[in-house]
KEZADREN-387801 format. One record per atom (N, C-alpha, C, CB): residue in three letters; chain; atom name; x, y, z. Coordinates in Angstrom, 1 decimal. Glycine has a CB too. Example, Ala and Ser with C-alpha at 12.3 -4.5 7.8 and 13.67 -1.06 7.14 Angstrom:
BEGIN
    r  c   a    east   north      up
  ALA  A   N    13.2    -5.7     7.8
  ALA  A  CA    12.3    -4.5     7.8
  ALA  A   C    13.2    -3.3     7.8
  ALA  A  CB    11.3    -4.5     9.0
  SER  A   N    12.8    -2.2     7.1
  SER  A  CA    13.7    -1.1     7.1
  SER  A   C    12.9     0.0     7.9
  SER  A  CB    14.1    -0.6     5.7
END
This chain:
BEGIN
    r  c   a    east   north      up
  UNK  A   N    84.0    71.0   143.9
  UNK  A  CA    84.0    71.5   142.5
  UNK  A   C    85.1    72.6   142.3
  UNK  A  CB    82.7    72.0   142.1
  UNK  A   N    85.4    73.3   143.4
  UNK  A  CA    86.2    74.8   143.1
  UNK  A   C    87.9    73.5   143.1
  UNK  A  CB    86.0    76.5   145.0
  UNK  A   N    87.9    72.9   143.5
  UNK  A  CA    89.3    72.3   143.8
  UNK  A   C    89.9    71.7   142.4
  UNK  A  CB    89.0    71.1   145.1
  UNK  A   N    88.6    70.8   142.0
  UNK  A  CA    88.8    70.6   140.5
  UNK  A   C    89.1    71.6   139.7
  UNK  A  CB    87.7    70.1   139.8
  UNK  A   N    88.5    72.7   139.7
  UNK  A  CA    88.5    74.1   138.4
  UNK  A   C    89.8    74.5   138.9
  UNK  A  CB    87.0    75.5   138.4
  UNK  A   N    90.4    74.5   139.9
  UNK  A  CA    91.6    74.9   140.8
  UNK  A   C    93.2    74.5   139.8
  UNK  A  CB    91.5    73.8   142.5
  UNK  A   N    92.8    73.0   140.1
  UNK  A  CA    93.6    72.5   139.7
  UNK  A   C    93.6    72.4   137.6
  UNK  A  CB    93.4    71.3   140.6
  UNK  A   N    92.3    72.3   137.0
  UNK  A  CA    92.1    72.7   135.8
  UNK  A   C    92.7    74.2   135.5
  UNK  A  CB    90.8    72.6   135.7
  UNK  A   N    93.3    75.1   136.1
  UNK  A  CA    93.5    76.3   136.1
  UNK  A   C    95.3    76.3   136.1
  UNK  A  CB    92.6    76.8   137.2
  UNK  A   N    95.5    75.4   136.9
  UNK  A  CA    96.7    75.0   136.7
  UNK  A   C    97.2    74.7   135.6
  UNK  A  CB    96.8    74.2   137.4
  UNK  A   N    96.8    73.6   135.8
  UNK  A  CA    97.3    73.0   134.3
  UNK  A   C    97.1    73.6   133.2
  UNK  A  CB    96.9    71.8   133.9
  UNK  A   N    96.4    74.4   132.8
  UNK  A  CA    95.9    74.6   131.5
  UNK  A   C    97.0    76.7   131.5
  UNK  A  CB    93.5    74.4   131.5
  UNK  A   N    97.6    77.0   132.9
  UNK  A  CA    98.6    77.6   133.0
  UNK  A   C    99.9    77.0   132.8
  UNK  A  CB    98.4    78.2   134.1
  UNK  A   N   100.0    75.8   132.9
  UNK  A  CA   101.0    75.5   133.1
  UNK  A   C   101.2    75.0   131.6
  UNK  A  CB   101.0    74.6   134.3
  UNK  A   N   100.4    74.4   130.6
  UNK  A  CA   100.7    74.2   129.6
  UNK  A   C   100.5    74.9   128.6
  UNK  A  CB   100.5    73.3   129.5
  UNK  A   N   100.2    76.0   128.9
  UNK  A  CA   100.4    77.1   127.7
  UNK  A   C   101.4    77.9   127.5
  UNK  A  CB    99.6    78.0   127.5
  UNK  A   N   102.5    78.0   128.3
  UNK  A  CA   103.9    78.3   128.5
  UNK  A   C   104.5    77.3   127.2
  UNK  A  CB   104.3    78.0   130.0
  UNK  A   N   104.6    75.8   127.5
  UNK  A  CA   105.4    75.3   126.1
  UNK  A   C   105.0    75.4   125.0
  UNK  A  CB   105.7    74.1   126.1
  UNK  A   N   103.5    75.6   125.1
  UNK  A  CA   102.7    75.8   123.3
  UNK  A   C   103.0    76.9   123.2
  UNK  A  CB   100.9    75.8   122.9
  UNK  A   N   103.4    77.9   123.9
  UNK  A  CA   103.1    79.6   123.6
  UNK  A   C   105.2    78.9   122.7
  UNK  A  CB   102.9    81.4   125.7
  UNK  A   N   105.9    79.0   123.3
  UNK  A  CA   107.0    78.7   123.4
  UNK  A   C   107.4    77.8   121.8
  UNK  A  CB   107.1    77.9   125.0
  UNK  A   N   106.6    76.5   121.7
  UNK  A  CA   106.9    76.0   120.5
  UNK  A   C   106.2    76.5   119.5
  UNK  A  CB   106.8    74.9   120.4
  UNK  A   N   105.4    77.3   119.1
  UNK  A  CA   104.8    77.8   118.1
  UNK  A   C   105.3    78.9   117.9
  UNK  A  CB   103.6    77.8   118.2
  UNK  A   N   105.8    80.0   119.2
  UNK  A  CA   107.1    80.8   118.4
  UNK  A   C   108.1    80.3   117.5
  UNK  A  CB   108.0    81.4   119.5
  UNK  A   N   109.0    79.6   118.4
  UNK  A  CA   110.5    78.8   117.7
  UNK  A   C   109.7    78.2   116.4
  UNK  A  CB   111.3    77.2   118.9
  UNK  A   N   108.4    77.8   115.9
  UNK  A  CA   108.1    77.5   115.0
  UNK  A   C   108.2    79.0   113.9
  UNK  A  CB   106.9    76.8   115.2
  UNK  A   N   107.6    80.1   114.2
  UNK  A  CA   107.0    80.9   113.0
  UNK  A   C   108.6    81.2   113.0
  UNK  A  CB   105.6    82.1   113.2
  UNK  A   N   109.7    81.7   114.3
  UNK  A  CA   111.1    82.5   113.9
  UNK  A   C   111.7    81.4   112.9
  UNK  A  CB   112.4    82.9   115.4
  UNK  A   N   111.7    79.8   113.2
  UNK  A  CA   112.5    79.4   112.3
  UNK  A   C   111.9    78.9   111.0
  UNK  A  CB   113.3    78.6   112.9
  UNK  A   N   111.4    78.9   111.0
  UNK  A  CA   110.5    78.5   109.4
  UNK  A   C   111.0    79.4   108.3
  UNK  A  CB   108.5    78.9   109.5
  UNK  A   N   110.9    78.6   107.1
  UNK  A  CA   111.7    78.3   105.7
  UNK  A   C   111.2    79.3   104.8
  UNK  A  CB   111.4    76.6   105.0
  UNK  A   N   110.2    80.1   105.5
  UNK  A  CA   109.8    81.1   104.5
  UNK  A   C   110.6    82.5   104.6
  UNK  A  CB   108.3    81.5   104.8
  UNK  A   N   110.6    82.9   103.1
  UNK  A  CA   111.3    84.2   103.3
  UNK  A   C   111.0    85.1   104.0
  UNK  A  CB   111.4    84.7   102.3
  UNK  A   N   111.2    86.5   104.4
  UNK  A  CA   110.9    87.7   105.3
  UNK  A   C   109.6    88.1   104.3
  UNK  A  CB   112.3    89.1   105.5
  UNK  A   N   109.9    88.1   103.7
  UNK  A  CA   108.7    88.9   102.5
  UNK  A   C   107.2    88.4   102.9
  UNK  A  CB   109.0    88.3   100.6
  UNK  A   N   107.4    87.4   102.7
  UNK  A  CA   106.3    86.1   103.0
  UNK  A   C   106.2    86.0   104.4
  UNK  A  CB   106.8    84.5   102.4
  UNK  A   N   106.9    85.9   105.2
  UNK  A  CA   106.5    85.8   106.5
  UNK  A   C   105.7    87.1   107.2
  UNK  A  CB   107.9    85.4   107.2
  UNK  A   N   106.4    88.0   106.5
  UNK  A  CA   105.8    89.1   107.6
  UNK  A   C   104.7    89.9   106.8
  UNK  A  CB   107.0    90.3   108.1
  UNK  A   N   104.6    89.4   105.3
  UNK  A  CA   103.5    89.9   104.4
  UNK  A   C   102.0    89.2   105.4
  UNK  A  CB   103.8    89.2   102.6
  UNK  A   N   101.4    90.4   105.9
  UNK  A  CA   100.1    90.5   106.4
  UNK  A   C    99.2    91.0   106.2
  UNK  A  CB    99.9    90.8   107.1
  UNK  A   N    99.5    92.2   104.9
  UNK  A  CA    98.2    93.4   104.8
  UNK  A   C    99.3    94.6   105.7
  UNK  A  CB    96.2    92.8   105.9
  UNK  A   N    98.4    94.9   106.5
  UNK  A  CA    98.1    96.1   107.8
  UNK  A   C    98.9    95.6   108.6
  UNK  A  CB    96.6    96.3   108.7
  UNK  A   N   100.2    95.2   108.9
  UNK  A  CA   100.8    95.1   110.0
  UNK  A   C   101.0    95.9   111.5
  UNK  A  CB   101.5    95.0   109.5
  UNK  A   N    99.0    95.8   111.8
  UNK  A  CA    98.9    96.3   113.0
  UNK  A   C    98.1    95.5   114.0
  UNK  A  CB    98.5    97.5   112.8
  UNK  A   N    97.5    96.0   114.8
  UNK  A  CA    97.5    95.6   116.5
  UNK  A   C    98.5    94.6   117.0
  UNK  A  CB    96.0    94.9   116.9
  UNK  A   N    97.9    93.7   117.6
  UNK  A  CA    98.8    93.0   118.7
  UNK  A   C   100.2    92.3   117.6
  UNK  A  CB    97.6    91.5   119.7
  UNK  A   N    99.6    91.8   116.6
  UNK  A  CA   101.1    91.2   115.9
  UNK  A   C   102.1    92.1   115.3
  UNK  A  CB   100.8    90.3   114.6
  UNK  A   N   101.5    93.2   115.4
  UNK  A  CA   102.0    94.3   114.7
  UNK  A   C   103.4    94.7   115.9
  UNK  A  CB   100.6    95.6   114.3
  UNK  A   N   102.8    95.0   116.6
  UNK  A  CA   103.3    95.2   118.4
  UNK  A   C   104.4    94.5   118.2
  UNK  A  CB   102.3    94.4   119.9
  UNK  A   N   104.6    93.0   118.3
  UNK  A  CA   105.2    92.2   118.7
  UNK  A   C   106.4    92.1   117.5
  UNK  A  CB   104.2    91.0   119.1
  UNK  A   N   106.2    92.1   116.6
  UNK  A  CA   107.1    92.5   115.3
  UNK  A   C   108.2    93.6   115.7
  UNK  A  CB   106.0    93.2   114.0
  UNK  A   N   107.2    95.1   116.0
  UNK  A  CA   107.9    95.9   116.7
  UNK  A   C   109.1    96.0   117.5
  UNK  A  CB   107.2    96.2   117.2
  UNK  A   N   108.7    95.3   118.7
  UNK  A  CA   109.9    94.6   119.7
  UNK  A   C   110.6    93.5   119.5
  UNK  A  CB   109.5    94.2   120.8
  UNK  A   N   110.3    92.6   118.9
  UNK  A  CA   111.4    91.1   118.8
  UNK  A   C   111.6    91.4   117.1
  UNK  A  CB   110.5    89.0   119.3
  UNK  A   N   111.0    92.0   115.9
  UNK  A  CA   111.7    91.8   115.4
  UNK  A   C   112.2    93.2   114.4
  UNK  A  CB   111.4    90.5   115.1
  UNK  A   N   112.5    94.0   114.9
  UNK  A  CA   112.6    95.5   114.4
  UNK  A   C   112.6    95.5   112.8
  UNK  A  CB   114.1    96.4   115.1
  UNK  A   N   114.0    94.9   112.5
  UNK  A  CA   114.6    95.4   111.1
  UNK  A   C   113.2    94.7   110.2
  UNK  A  CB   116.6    94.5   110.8
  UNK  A   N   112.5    93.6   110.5
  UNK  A  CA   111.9    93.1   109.4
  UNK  A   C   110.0    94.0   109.6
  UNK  A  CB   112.1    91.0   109.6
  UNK  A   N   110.3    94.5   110.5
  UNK  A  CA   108.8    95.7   110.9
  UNK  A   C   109.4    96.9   110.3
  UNK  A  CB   108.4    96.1   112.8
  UNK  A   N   110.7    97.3   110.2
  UNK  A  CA   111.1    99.0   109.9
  UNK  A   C   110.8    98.7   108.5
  UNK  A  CB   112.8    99.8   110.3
  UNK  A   N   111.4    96.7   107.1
  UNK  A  CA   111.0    96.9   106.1
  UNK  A   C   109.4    97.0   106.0
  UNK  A  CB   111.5    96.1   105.2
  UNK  A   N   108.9    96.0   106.6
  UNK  A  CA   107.2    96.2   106.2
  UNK  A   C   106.5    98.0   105.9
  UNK  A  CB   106.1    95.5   107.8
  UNK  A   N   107.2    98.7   107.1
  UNK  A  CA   106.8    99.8   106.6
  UNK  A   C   107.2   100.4   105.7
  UNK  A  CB   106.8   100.5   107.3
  UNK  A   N   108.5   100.4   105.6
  UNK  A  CA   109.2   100.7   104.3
  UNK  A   C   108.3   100.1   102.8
  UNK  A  CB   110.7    99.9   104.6
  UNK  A   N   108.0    99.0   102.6
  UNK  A  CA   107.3    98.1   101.7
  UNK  A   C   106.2    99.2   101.9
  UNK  A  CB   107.1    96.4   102.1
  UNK  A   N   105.1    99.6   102.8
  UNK  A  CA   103.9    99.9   102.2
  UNK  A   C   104.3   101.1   102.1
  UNK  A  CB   102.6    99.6   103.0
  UNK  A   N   104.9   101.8   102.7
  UNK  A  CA   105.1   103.3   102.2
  UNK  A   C   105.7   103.4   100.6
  UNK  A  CB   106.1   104.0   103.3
  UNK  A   N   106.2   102.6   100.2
  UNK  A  CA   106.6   102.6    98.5
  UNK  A   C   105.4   102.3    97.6
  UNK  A  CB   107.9   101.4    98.2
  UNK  A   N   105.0   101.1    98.3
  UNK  A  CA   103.2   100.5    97.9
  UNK  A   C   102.4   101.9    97.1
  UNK  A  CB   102.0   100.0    99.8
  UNK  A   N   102.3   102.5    98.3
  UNK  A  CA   101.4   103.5    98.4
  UNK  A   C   101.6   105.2    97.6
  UNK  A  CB   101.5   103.7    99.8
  UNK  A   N   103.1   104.9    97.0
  UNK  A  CA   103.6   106.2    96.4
  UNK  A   C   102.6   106.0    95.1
  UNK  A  CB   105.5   106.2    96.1
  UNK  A   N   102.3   107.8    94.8
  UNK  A  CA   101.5   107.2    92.9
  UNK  A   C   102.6   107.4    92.0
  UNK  A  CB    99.9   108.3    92.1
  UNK  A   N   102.4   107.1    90.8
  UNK  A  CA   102.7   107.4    89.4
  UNK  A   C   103.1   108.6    89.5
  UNK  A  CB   101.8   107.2    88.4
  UNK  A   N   104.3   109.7    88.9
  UNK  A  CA   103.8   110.5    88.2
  UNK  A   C   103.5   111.0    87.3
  UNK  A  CB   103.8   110.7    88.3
  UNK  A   N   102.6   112.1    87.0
  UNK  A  CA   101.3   112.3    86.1
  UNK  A   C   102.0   112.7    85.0
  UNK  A  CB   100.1   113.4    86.5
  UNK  A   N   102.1   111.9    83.6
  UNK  A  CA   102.7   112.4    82.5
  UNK  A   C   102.1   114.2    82.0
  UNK  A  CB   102.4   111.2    81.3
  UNK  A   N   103.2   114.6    81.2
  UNK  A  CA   102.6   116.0    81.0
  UNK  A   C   101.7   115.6    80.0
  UNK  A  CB   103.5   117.2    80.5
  UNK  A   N   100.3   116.8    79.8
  UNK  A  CA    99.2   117.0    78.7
  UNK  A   C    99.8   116.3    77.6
  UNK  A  CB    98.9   118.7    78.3
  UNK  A   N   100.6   116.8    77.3
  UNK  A  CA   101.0   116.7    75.4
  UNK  A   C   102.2   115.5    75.2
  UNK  A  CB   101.9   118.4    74.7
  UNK  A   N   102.6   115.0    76.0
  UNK  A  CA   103.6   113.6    76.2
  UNK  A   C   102.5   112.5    75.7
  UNK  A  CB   104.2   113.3    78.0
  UNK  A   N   102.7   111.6    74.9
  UNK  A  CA   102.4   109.9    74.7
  UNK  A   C   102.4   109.4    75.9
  UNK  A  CB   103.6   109.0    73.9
  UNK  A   N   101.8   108.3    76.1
  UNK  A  CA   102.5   107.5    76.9
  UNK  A   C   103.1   106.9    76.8
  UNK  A  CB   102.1   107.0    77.5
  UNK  A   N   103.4   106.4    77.9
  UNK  A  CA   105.4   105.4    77.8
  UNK  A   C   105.4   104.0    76.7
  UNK  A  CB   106.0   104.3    79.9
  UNK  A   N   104.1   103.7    77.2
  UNK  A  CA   104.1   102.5    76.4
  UNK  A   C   102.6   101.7    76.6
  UNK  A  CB   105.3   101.5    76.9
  UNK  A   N   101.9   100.9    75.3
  UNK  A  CA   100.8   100.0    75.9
  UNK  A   C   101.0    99.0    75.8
  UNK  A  CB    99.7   100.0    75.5
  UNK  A   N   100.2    98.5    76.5
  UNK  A  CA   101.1    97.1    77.1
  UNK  A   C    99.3    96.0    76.3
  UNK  A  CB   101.5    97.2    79.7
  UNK  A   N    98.8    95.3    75.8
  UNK  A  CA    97.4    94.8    75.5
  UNK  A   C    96.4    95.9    76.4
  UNK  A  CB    97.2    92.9    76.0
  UNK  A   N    96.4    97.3    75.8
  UNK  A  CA    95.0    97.9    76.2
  UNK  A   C    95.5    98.7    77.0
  UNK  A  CB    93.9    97.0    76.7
  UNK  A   N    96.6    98.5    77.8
  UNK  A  CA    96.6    99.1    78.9
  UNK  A   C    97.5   100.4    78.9
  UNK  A  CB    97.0    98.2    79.9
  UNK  A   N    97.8   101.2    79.9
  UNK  A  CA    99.0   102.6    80.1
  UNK  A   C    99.6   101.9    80.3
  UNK  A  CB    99.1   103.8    81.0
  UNK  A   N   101.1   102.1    80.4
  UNK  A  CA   102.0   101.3    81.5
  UNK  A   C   103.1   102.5    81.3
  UNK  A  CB   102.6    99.5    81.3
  UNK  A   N   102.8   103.1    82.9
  UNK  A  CA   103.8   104.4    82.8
  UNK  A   C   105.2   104.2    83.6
  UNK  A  CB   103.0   105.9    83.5
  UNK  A   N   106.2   104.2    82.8
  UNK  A  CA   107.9   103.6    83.4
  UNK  A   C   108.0   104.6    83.8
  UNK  A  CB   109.3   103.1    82.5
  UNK  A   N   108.5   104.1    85.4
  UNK  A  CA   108.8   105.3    86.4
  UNK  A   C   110.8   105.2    87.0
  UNK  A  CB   107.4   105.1    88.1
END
């Protein structure tokens, strides 16, 4: 029985090397834009990592992207209108 699981151990090393291998070359060359490809949310733990090292410039925008995400409005003065309503809404042009 150990000789079977032996050899099951093998193989199942041996063939996750070309799956690991074609499903990369799949996600780098695929038709989707950077935006879309690397749009995740949270671009963290392990994929986050891996972004990091192989693919810098498109990890330095993601952060770039949420750190703009994340900026607020700012706060019109007391006695200023607002910019504009849009059906109901504020919509403050920044």
């Amino acid at each position: 029985m150990s000789e079977v699981m032996g050899w099951m151990t093998l193989a199942l090393a041996l063939a996750l090397g070309p799956i690991l291998l074609v499903s990369g070359m799949m996600h780098t060359f695929s038709r989707k834009p950077v935006e879309e490809k690397y749009d995740r949310g949270a671009s963290g733990g392990l994929g986050g990592a891996f972004d990091a090292v192989w693919s810098p410039t498109a990890h330095e925008a993601g952060q770039e992207r949420d750190r703009q995400t994340r900026r607020t409005a700012p706060a019109p003065s007391p006695g200023d209108p607002p910019s504009r309503i849009d059906g109901g809404r504020i919509v403050l042009d920044i």
